[in-house]
Phi, psi and omega in degrees: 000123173267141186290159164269153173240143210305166151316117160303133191302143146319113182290147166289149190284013178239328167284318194292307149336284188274016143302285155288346142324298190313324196253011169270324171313280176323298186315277179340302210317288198327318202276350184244027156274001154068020174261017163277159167241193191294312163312305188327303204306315205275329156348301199281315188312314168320303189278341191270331153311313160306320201268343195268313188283002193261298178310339200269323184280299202308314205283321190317313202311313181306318176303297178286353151285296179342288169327292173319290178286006159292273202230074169311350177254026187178078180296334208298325201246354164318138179266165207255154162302110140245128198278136171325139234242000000 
C-alpha cells in the first residue's frame, strides 16, 4: 500500500534567506573558479543577482520588524538596542 504524500511544508523566511544566501555562495565559488564558460558565467551572474536582491529584501524586511518591534509607534525613529556595557 502506498502512502499518500503530504504537501511540503512552507519554508520560514529565515530558512528561505539562508537558502539563498547559500547558493549565492556556491555560485560566486563556481564563477571565480574560472571553469564556466561565458554563457555559464553570465547565467550564473543573472541568477546571482536575482539571489542577492531576494537577501537584500529579506534582510531590509527583518530591520523593519526589528524596528517595529523597538518602537511601534514610530519604527523610523526607534534607536536600535544597545545592551549595556
Amino acid at each position: 500500500m502506498v502512502k499518500p504524500t503530504s504537501a511540503p511544508a512552507q519554508t520560514t523566511p529565515v530558512a528561505d534567506f539562508e537558502r539563498s544566501l547559500d547558493e549565492l555562495e556556491q555560485l560566486v565559488a563556481r564563477m571565480e573558479g574560472g571553469e564556466m564558460s561565458l554563457d555559464e558565467s553570465l547565467s550564473a551572474f543573472e541568477r546571482g543577482i536575482g539571489l542577492y536582491r531576494h537577501c537584500q529584501q529579506a534582510l531590509d524586511q527583518a530591520e523593519l520588524r526589528v524596528r517595529l518591534l523597538l518602537d511601534p509607534d514610530a519604527p523610523d525613529t526607534a534607536e536600535p538596542f544597545a545592551p549595556e556595557a
